[in-house]
C-alpha positions in Angstrom: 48.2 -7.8 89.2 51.3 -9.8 90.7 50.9 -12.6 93.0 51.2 -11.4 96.9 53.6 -13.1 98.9 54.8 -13.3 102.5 58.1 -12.0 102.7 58.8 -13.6 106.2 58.1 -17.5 104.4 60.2 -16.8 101.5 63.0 -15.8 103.5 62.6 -18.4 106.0 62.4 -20.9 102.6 65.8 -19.6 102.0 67.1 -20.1 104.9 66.1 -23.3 105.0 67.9 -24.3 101.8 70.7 -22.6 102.7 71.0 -24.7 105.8 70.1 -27.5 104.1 73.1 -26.7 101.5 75.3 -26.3 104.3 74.6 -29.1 106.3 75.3 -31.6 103.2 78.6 -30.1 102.5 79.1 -30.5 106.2 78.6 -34.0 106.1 81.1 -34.3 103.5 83.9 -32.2 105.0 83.4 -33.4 108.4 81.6 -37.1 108.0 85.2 -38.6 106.5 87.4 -41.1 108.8 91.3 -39.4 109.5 92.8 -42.0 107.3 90.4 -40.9 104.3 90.9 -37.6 105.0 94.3 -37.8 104.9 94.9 -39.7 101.7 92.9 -37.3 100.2 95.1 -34.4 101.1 98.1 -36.4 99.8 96.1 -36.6 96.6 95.7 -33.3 96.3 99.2 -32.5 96.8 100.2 -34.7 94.2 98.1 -33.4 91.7 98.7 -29.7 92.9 102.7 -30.7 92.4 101.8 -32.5 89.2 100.2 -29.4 88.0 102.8 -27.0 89.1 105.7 -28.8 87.1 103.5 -28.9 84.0 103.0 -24.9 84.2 105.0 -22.7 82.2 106.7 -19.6 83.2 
C-alpha cells in the first residue's frame, strides 16, 4: 500500500520553497547598490552588441 500523505503539508512545503526561491532571487535583483546595477546593464549591452555583430545573416 502507498504511503498516506497530507495534501495540505505538501502543498504548503511547496509553497514554502517557492517563496523561499523567490525571495533569494529577490535579494539578488533588488539587494544591488545603483551604481552596481548599472554597470551591470552596460555589461550586458556590450556583450549583447558584441554578440549581435558576430551573428550572421
Amino acid at each position: 500500500m502507498a504511503d498516506l500523505i497530507n495534501l495540505n503539508k505538501a502543498r504548503k512545503a511547496r509553497q514554502r520553497e517557492e517563496a523561499k526561491a523567490k525571495a533569494a532571487e529577490n535579494r539578488i535583483r533588488y539587494g544591488q547598490r545603483k551604481s552596481d546595477r548599472d554597470a551591470a546593464r552596460k555589461e550586458e549591452a556590450r556583450f549583447q552588441r558584441k554578440l549581435d555583430g558576430k551573428k550572421l545573416e
